[in-house]
C-alpha positions as CSV (number, residue, x, y, z in Angstrom):
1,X,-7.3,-9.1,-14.5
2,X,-5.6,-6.2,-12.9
3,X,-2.6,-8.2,-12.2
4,X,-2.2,-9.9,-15.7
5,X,-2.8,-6.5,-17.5
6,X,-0.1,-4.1,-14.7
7,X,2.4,-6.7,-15.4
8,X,2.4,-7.0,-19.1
9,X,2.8,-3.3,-19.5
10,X,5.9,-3.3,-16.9
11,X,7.4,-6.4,-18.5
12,X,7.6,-3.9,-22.2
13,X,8.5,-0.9,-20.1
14,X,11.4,-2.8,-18.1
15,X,12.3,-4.6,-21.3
16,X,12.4,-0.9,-23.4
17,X,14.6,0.6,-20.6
18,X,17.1,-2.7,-20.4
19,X,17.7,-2.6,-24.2
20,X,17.6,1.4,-24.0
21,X,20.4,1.2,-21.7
22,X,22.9,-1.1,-24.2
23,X,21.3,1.1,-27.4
24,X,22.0,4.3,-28.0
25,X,19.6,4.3,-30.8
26,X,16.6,3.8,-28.4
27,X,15.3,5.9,-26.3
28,X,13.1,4.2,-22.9
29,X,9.6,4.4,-23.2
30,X,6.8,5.3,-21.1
31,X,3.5,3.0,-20.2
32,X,1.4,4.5,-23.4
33,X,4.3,4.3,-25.8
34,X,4.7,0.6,-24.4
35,X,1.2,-0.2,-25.3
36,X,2.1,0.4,-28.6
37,X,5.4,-1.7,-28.6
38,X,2.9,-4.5,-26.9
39,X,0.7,-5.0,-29.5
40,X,2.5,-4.4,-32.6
41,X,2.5,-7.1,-35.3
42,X,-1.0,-8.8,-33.0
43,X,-5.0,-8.4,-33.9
44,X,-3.9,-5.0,-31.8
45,X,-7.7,-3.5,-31.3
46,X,-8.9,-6.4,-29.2
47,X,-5.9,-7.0,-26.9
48,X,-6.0,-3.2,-26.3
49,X,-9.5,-3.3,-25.4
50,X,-8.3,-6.5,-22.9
51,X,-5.7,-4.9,-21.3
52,X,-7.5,-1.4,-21.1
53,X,-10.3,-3.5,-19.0
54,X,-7.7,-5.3,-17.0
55,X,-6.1,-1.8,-16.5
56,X,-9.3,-0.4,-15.3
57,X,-10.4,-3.2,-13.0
58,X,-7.0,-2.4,-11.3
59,X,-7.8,0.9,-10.3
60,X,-11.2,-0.1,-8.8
61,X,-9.4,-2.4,-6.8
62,X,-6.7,0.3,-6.0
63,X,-9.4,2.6,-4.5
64,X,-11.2,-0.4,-2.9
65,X,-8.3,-1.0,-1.8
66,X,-7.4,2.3,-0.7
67,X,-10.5,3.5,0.8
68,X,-11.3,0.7,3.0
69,X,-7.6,-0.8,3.9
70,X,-8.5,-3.9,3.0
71,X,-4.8,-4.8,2.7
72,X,-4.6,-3.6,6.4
73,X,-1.9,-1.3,6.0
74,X,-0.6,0.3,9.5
75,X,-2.6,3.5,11.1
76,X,0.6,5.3,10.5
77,X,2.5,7.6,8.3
78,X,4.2,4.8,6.5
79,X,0.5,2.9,6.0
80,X,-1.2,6.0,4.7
81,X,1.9,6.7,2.0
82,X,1.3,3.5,1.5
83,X,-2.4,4.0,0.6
84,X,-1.8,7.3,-1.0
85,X,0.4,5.1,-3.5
86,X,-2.0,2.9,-3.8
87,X,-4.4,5.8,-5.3
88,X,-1.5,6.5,-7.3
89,X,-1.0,3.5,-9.3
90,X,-4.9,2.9,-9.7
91,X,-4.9,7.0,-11.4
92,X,-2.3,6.0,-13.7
93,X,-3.4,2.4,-14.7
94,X,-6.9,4.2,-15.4
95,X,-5.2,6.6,-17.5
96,X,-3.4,4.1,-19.5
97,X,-6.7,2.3,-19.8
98,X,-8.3,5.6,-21.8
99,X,-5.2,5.5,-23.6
100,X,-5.3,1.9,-24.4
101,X,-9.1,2.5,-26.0
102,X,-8.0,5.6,-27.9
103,X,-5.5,3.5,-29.6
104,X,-7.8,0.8,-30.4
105,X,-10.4,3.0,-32.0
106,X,-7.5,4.6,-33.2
107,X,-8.5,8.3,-31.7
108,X,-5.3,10.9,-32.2
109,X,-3.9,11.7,-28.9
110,X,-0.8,13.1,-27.0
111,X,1.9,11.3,-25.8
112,X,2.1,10.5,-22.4
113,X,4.8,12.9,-22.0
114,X,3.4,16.2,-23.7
115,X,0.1,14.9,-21.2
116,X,2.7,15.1,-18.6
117,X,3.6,18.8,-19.2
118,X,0.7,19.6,-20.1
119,X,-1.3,18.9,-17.1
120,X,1.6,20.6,-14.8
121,X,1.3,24.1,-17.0
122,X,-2.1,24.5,-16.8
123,X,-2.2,23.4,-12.8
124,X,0.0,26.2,-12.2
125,X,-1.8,28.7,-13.8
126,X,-4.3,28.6,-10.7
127,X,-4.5,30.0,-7.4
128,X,-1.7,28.4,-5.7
129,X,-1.0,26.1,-8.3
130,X,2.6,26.4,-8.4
131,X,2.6,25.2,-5.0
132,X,0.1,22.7,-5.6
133,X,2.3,20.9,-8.0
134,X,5.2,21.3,-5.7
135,X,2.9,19.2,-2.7
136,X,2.1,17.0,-5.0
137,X,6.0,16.0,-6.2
138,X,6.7,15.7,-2.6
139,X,4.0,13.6,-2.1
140,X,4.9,11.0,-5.0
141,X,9.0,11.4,-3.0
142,X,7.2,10.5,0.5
143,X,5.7,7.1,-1.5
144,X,8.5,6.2,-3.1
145,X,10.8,6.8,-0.2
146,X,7.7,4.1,1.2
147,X,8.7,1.9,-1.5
148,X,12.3,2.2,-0.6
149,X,11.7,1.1,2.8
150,X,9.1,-1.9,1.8
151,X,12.0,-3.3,-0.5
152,X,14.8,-2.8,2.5
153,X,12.7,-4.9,4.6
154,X,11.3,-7.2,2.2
155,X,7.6,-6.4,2.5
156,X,6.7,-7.5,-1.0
157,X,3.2,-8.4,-0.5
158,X,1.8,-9.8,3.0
159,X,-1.1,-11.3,1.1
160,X,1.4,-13.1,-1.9
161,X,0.7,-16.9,-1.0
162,X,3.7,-19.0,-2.6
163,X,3.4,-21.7,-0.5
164,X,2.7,-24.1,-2.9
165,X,5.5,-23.2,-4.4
166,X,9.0,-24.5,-3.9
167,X,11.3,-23.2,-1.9
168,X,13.6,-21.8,-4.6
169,X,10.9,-20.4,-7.0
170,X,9.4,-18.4,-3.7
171,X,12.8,-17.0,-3.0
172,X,13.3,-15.9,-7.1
173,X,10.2,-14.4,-6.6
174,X,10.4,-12.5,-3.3
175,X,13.8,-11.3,-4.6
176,X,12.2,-10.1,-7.8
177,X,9.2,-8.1,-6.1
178,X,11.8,-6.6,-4.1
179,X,14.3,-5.5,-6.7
180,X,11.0,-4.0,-8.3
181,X,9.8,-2.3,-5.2
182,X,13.7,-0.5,-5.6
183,X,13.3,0.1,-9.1
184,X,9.6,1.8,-9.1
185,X,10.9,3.4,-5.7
186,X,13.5,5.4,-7.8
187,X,11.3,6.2,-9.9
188,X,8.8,7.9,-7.8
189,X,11.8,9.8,-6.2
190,X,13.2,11.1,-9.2
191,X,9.9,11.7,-11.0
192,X,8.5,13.5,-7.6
193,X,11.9,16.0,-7.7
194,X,11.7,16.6,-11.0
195,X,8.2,18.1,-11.3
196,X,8.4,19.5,-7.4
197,X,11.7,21.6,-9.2
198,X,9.7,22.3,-12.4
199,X,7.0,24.5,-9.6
200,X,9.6,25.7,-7.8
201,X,11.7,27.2,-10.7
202,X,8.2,28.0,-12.7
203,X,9.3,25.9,-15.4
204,X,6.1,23.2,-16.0
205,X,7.8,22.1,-18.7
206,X,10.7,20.3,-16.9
207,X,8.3,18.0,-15.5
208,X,8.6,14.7,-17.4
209,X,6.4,11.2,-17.3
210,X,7.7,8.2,-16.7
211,X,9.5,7.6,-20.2
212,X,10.8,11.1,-19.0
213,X,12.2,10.3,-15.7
214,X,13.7,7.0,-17.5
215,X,15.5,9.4,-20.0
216,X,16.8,11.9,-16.9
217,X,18.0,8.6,-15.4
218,X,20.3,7.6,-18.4
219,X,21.2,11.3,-19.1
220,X,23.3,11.0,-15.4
221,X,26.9,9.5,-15.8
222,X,26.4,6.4,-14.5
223,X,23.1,6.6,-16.5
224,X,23.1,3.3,-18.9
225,X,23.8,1.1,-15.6
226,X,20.9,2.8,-13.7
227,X,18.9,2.5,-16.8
228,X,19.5,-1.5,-16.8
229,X,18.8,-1.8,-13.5
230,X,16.1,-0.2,-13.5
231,X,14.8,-1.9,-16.4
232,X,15.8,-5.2,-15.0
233,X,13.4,-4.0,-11.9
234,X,10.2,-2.8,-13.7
235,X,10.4,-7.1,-15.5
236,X,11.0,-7.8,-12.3
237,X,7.9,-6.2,-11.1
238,X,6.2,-7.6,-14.2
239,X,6.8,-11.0,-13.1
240,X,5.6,-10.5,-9.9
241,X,2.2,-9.1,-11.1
242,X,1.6,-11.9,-13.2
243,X,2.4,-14.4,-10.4
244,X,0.3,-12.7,-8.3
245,X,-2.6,-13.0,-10.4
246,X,-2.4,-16.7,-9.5
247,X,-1.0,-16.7,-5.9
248,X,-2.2,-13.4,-4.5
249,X,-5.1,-14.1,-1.4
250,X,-7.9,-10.8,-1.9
251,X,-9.6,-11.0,2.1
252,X,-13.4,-10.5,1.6
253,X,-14.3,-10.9,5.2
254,X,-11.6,-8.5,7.4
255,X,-12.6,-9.5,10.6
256,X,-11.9,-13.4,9.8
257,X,-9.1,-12.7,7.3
258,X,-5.3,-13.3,8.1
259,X,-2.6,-12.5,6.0
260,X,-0.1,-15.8,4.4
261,X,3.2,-16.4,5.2
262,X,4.9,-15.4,2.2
């Protein structure tokens, strides 16, 4: 459920930000405005109240998955960013899961990024808040530098079984998950310096969401390409999700458990 719900979302944000970057008319989107985008002209309340329980099971299994290791990730710096990401994701999924609900019962709320800025201000008006915020944008650079290095050396997913598949489609595949590890990699970097910049020069409202960091991407000069492929990464990480809800092996028993040849 996790799977089928992360993907669908990524597939509208990548698919916003590729036509964004050819548009000047659009603007990319973050994961709440893309909810929106999903469901119009569809019997929207139900599918929002689908996706929002698809969403939510994913961050369960993010913490499970965090907590416990069960994805054995290394007793290292590189395996605890990589848990620390994992926390990440399943925080944000569960926030797009209230957000998903609010829409269906059609409950006024914020945008994702005014939540964004929001969240930052008020963090730095405690004790050591403005260097809270700044930890935390360093943390969210130290995972996606994490994600940099998973896509350089093509660690996709060490429990993504495509055997079954043929040779070809595992290839597209692997290729895909690793352009998206790149894409959401960026992402994480750029997000991360923006808000760790926004505490360092007291300005919370510089610190942006992910439809945010998307915009601060096309606003550079080279900004439309970066968009695309960018864009092209997130579907890319879509599809990958989706497959995995399929092909992805979930180890119940640790001891007795050994990761697939992917």
């Amino acid at each position: 459920m996790g799977h089928l719900a992360t993907g669908s979302v990524y597939l509208v944000v990548g698919g916003v930000a590729l036509v964004a970057s050819f548009d000047f008319r659009l603007y990319p989107k973050g994961a709440q405005e893309a909810l929106r985008v999903l469901v119009a002209g569809t019997p929207s309340r139900w599918l929002l109240i689908v996706l929002a329980a698809g969403l939510a099971a994913d961050f369960v299994w993010q913490i499970v998955r965090a907590v416990f290791n069960v994805d054995r990730a290394p007793v290292d710096l590189r395996g605890y960013a990589e848990r620390v990401g994992w926390v990440i994701s399943g925080a944000i999924h569960l926030g797009l899961a209230v957000s998903a609900v609010k829409l269906a019962l059609a409950v006024p709320q914020r945008s994702s990024e005014h939540q964004a800025k929001a969240s930052t201000a008020a963090t730095m008006t405690l004790p050591f808040g403005r260097w809270i915020v700044t930890a935390v944008g360093v943390v969210i650079i130290i995972v996606g530098v994490q994600l940099f290095y998973r896509a350089w050396t093509g660690d996709v997913d060490r429990w993504l079984d495509l055997r079954s598949m043929g040779r070809r489609a595992r290839a597209l595949i692997l290729g895909l998950g690793r352009f998206g590890l790149a894409a959401r990699a960026l992402l994480f970097c750029t997000g991360g310096s923006l808000l760790a910049s926004a505490a360092l020069e007291r300005q919370p409202w510089a610190a942006r969401g992910l439809g945010g960091t998307l915009s601060a991407l096309n606003s550079t000069t080279a900004g439309p390409v970066v968009l695309a492929a960018v864009g092209a990464g997130l579907m890319g990480f879509g599809i990958v999700e989706l497959v995995s809800a399929r092909y992805r092996r979930i180890a119940l028993d640790q001891d007795n458990a050994s990761a697939p040849a992917g």
